[in-house]
N, C-alpha and C positions, 0 to 999 in steps of 0.2 A: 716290403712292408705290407700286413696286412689291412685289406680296406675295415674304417673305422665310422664310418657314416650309417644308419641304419632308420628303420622306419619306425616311430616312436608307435607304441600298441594304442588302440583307441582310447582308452580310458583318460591316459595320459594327455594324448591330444583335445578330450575334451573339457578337463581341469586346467589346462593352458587359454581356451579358448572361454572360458566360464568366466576368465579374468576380464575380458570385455564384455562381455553380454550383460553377466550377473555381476553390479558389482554391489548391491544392497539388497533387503527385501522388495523395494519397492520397484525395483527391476522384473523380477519375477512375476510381480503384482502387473507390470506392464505388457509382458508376455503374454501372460495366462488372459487377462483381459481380452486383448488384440486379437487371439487366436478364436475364442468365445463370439468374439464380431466376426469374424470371417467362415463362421460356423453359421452364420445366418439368424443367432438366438436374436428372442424379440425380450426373456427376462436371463439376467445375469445377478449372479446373487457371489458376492466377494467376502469371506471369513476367515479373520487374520485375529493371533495372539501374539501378547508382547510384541505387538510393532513387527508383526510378519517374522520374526528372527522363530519362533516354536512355528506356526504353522499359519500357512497362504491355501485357501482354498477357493477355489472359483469352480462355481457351477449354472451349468447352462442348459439351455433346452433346444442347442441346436439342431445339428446332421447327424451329430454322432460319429464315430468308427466302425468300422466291420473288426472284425479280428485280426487281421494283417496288418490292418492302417494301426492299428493300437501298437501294435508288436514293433512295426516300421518307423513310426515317428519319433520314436526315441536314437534312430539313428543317425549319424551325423549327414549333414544335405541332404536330409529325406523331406520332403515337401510335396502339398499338393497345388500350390499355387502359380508353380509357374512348369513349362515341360522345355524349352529351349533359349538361349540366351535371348533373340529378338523378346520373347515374354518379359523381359525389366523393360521394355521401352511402351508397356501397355500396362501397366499394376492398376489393378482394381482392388488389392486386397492389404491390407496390413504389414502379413510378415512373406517374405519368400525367400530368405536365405536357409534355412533349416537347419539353422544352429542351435537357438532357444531351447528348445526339449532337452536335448542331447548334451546342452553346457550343467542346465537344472540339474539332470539326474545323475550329473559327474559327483556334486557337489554336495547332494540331499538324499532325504529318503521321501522318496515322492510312488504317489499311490494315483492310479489312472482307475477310473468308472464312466465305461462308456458303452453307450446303446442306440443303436440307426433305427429307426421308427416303425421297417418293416419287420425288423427280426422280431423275434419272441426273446431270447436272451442275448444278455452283454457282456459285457468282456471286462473282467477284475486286475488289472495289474500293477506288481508291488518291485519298485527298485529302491537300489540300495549304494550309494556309489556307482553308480554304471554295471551295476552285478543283476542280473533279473534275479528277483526270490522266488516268486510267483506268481501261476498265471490259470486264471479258474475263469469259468464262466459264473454269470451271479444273472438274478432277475432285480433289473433297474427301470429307474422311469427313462423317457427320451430323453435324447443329450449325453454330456458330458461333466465329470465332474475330475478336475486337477487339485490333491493334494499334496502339499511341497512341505516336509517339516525337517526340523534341525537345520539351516541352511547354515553350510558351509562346518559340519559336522566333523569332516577330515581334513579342512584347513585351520587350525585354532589361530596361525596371524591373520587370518582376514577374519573370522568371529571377530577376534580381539579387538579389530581397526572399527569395528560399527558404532555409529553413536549412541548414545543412550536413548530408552525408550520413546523421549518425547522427541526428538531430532526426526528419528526413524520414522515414527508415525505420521509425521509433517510430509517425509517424502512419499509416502503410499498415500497421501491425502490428493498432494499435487498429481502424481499420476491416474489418481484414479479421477478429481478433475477432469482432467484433459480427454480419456476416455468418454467421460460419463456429456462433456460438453460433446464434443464430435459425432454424440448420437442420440439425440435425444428421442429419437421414436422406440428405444428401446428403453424397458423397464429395470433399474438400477437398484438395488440395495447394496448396504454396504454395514459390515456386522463389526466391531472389535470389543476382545474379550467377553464378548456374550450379550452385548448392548447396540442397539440398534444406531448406528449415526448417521446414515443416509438412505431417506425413502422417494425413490426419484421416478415417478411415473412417467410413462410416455407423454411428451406435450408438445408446443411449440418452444423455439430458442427462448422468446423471452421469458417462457415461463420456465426453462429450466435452468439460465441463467438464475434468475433468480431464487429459484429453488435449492440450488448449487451453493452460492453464499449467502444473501439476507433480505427479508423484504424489503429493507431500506435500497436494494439495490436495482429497483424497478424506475425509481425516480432521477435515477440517475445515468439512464441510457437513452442516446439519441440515436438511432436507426440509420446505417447507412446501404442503401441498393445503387447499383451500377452493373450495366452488362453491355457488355462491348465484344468482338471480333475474337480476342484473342483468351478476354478475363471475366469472369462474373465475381460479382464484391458484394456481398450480404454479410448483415451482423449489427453490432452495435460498437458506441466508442461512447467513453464516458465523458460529463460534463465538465469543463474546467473548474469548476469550483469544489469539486469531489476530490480532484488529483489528490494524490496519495506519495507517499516521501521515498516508500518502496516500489518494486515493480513486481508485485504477486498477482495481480487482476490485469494479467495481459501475455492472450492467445490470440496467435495464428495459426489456422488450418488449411493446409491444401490439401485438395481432395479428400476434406475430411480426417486428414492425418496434422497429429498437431507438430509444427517444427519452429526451431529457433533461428531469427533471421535481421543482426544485427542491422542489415540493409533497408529491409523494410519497417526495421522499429524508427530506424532512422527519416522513412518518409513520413509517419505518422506523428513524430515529433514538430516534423516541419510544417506540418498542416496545424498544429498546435501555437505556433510562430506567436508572440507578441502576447497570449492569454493563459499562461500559464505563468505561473511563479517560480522563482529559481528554482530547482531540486525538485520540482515536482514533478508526476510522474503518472501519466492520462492511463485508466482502463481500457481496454478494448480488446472486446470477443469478432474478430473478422475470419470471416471463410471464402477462401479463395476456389474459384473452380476452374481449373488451367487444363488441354488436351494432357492425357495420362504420357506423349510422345513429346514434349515440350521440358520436362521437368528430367531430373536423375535422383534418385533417392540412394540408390547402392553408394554411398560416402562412406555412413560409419556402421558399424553394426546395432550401435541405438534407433538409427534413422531419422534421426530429428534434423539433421542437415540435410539440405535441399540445395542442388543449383536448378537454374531457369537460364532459358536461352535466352532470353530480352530482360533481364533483370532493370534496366534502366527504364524502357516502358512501363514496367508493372510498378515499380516506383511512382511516375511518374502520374497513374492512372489513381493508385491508390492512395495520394496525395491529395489531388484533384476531389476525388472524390471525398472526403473523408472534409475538407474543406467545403463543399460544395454543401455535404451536410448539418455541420456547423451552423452555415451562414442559415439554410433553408429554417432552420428551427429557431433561429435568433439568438443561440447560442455566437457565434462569436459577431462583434461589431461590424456592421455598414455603415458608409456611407452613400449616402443619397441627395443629390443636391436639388432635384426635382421633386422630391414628396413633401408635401404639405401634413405636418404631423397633426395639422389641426383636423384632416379629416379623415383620419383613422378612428374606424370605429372602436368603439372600449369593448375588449373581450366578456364582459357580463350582460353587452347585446347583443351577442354575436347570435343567438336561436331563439332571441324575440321578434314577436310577430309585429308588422309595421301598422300602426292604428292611426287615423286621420286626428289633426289634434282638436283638442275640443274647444270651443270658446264659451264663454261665463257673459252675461248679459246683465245689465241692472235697469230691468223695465220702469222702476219707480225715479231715475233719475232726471231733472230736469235742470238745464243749464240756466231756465232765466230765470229760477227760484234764488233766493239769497242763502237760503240752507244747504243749497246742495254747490256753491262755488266752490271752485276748484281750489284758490288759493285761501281757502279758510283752515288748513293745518298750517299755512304757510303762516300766517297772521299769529295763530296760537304757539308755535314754537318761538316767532319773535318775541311774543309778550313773554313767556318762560323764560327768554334769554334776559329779558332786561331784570328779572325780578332774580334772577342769578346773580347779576353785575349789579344789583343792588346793594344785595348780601354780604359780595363779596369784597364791597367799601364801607361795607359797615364797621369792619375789623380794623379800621383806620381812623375814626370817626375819633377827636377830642386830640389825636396827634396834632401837635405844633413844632414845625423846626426850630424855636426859639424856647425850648425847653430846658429850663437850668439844671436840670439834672444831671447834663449832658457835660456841664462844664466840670462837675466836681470826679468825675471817670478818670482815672489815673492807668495809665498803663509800664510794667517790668519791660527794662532794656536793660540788656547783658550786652558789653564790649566785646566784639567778636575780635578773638583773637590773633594772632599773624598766621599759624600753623592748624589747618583744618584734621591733621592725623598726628595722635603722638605716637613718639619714637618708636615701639612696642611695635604699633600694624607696620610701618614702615619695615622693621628687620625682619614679617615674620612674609610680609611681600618680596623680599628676596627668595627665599624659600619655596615660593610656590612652583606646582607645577606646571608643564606646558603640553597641550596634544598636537602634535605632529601628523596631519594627512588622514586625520579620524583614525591611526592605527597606534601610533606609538605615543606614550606617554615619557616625557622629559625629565628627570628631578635630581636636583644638584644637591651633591652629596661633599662630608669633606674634600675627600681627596680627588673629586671631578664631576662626575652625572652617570647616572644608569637609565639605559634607555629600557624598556620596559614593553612588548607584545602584549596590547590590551586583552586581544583573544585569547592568547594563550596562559594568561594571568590568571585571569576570570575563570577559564578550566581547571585550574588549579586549585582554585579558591573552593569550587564550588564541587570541585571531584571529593576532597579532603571533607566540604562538610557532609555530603549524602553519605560518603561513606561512614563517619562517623556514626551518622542517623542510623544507618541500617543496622551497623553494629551491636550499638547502645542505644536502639529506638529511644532516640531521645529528641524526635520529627515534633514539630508542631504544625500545626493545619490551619488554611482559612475556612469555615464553614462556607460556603452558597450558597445565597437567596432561594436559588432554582435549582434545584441537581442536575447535573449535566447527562444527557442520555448521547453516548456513543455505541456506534454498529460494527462489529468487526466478522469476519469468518469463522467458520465452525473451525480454523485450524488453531486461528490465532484467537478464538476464547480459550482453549485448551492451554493456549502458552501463560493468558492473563490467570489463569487458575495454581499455573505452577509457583507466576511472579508474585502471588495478592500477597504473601506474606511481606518479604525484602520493599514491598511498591506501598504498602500500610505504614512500615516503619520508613519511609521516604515522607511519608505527611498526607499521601493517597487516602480517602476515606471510601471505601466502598457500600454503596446504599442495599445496592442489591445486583445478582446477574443471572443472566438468563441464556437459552439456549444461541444469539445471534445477538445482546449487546449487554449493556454494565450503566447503571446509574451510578454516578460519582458527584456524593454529596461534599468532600474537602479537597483540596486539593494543596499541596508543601505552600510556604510563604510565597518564595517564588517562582511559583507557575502560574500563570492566568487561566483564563478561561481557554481562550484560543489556541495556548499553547500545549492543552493538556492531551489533545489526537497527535499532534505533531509531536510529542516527547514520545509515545506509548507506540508511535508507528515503525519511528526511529528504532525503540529499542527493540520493537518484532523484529524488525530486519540486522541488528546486532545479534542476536541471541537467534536467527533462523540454523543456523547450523550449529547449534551448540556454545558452548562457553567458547571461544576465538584464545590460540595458542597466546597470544599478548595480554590475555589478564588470568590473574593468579584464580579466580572463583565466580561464580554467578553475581557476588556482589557486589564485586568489583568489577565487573562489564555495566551493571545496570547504572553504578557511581559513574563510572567514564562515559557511558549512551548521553545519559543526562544533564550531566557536565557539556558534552557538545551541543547537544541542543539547546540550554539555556544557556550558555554563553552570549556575552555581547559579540557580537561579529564586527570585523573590519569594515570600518565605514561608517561607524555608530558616534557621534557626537557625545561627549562628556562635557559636565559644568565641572568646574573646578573640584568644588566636594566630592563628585565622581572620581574625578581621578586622583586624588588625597587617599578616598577609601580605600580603591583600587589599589595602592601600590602599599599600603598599609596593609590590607590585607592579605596580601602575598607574602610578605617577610612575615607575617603571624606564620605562616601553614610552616606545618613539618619539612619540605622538603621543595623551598619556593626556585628551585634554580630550574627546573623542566616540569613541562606541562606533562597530564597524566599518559600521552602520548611521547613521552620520552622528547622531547624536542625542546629547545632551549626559553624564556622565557624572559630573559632581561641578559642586557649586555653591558659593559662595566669600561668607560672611559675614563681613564686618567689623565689631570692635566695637563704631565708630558708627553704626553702622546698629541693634545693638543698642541702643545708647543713643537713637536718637531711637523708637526705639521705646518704651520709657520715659520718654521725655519730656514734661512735661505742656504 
């Protein structure tokens, strides 16, 4: 038999290997980034169309290439960052598998400009599929510049699988994020379709935190430092009363690489312990600084998993710490059983100057004059008072209790009869409902009782009517006294711009919006004030990837988002009328047997079923 095993040709090998590397624009977008830091640029300038799917360009003013290095990097394991295996157990640098280039140009037609600072000329080169077109010298500034377009040109199912433009844009947002946080001494722009969206100047963290998402989000960071043996811990972690219903405002960085680390979100929660509210969900920007021999990053080929060799230590540290700052700031409660609150000074003296107090003297006073005795206000308010209680008997003046007037006052007396309820309330008190354990509602029906899921009721109820609303905008609004000014990220104004139509026909009034928030002058009958960030966060994080395989269209995710959120929840107390409407209004809706979540909604007893349950 002849051998049938053979070595697949490069191209192939690197469309195979493109499938983990690249699996989005935004992928690329983290590449090409990464690779720009490790080139040493101090500005990076990133220009993407259509959501990176036509064209990724990143340009920088780093190292540059020679002409080999330009020719070589497109090769599969060509790298400059590491020369033998001990070099993963010391990374300094972003990337060092030397896969990224090599999966890119499997899959795109990507165009390299690159120029080292001593040359006089750089180096032009154009691929196509893994094919070189061509390769010229050109006269360029310092640096490099990566253009990647058509991606995934020669695979039309993975084109096909990418999500629509706003999905797409979201994920080069988050990545470029994550970048753009992890370096802040370098100068960041960021271009799409020809419009400038991020101008990010060299600074400190907190200023490009906040530069990064919104000014409102300077007020809402508490500082945490710690440096110990093994860990240094810098950053910020946000205020509990900010938490947020999503988790988009929460980075970890080691060694300045950002990575996802179920472990450690999990200490950062626990130092949260007891000040947080159910579902919420703390920001926090922390950077870890661990020996580069202590850590493994070679996992996956995104590199965002990390193991650590003491993982239960840096837990442990990062906990401490992150509580430690809390408490330092008065962010989370003490107690103190020794302080005396009475001599705390009031924060509005805290940088005034201390002045002797002054005393007031009254040279013309003399105690044995009769004029100037002490108790002469005290004498003038008595007399006041008696001439009050004068007055105030005068309105009685000429009354006699033996006034015959009094005799001829006749008063109506009705026989109170044996039976305080008639018949009517009596039979319609059989009929009432009953709540069970704040969750289920009771209600006896001819032929037994239907038990009733308040939550799931109420979803129903309330999925059916937005939906309707958005359909047939047929929303009414409460106006507000105050228009409501909310802050969101430049990713997720992009989303409220896609939603303001379907969220207007919800009952949503929009005043006005602006680059980093949205004044909202109405808001649907039933939504309050408080609950109007908490519906609109929820539904960023429904609609973060797209319309979700479970509902038919965008308006019907937005009807179902806000259906869960304004629901009564388990555990909520109903008066009788509540739960009348409640179960009333369920058998109105189109379709009252399953909540808009497919799951059951009322369950249906008969009374032989009761009866053989007592049956011996």
């Amino acid at each position: 038999m002849s051998s049938i095993i053979q070595l697949l040709p490069d191209h192939v090998a690197n469309q195979i290997a493109a499938g983990e590397v690249v699996q989005r624009p935004a992928s690329v977008v983290k590449e090409l980034l990464e690779n720009a830091v490790d080139a040493r640029a101090t500005d990076i300038k990133l220009i993407i169309k259509d959501a990176g799917k036509s064209l990724v360009q990143v340009i920088d003013n780093g190292l540059g290439m020679s002409v080999t290095d330009a020719r070589l990097c497109f090769e599969r394991h060509a790298t400059s960052k590491i020369r033998n295996a001990e070099d993963l157990f010391t990374l300094n640098t972003k990337g060092f598998r030397g896969e990224a280039l090599a999966s890119i140009a499997a899959i795109a037609h990507v165009e390299l400009k690159s120029k080292q600072d001593q040359e006089e000329l750089g180096t032009h080169i154009v691929i196509e599929g893994s094919k070189f077109v061509s390769q010229d010298v050109a006269v360029l500034p310092k640096g490099t510049s990566f253009s990647v377009k058509n991606l995934f040109f020669n695979i039309p199912a993975r084109r096909n699988f990418l999500k629509s433009d706003t999905v797409e844009y979201r994920h080069v947002i988050d990545e470029f994020h994550r970048v753009a946080l992890a370096h802040p001494n370098i100068y960041f722009t960021f271009y799409h379709n020809g419009s400038e969206m991020f101008n990010l100047p060299p600074s400190s963290l907190r200023q490009r935190i906040v530069a990064v998402f919104s000014g409102k989000t300077n007020e809402k960071l508490v500082p945490v430092n710690e440096e110990t043996e093994i860990l240094t811990i810098q950053g910020f972690v946000g205020k509990p009363e900010f938490a947020k219903r999503n988790r988009g405002e929460q980075f970890f960085f080691v060694n300045d690489r950002f990575i996802k680390s179920g472990y450690l979100h999990h200490a950062v929660m626990s130092a949260y312990e007891g000040i947080l509210k159910d579902g919420a969900q703390p920001s926090y920007y922390l950077y870890l600084q661990v020996p580069p021999n202590s850590i493994d990053i070679n996992i996956h080929p995104t590199k965002t998993e990390i193991k650590f060799d003491d993982e239960s230590a840096l837990y442990a540290m990062l906990r401490a710490s992150i509580k430690h700052s809390l408490g330092q700031f008065n962010v989370a409660p003490i107690l103190d059983f020794e302080r005396d609150s009475n001599l705390d000074i009031p924060y509005h003296y805290k940088n005034l100057e201390v002045e002797a107090p002054k005393i007031k003297l009254d040279g013309g006073f003399n105690p044995f004059s009769e004029q100037d005795k002490p108790n002469k206000h005290f004498a003038n308010s008595t007399h006041k008072k008696q001439e009050l209680t004068a007055n105030w008997e005068s309105l009685y003046v000429n009354l006699n209790s033996n006034n015959p007037e009094l005799d001829t006052i006749s008063f109506n007396n009705e026989e109170v009869s044996s039976s305080l309820f008639d018949s009517d309330d009596v039979e319609q008190l059989v009929h009432k409902t009953h709540q069970i354990h704040k969750k289920y509602i009771v209600n006896p029906i001819k032929s037994g009782m239907i038990i009733v899921d308040q939550q799931r009721a109420h979803q129903r109820i309330l999925y059916e009517q937005f939906l309707s609303n958005i359909t047939f905008n047929l929303a009414s609004s409460q106006q507000l006294l105050f228009p409501l000014h909310l802050y969101f990220s430049k990713s997720e104004m992009l989303l409220i711009e896609e939603l303001k139509p379907p969220l207007t026909n919800t009952g949503f009034v929009f005043e006005e919006t602006n680059s980093d928030s949205i004044v909202i002058s109405g808001l649907p009958i039933n939504v309050s004030e408080t609950e109007a960030s908490v519906v609109l966060e929820k539904l960023f994080s429904d609609l973060q990837d797209g319309i979700p395989e479970s509902s038919y269209s965008q308006n019907d995710t937005i009807a179902k988002s806000m259906a869960r959120s304004l629901a009564i929840k388990t555990g909520t107390y109903l008066t009788q009328k509540e739960q009348e409407n409640l179960v009333n209004g369920l058998f109105a809706c189109k379709d009252p047997n399953v909540s808009p979540f497919h799951k059951p909604t009322f369950i249906t007893m008969r009374v032989e079923d009761l009866d053989k349950k007592f049956a011996l």
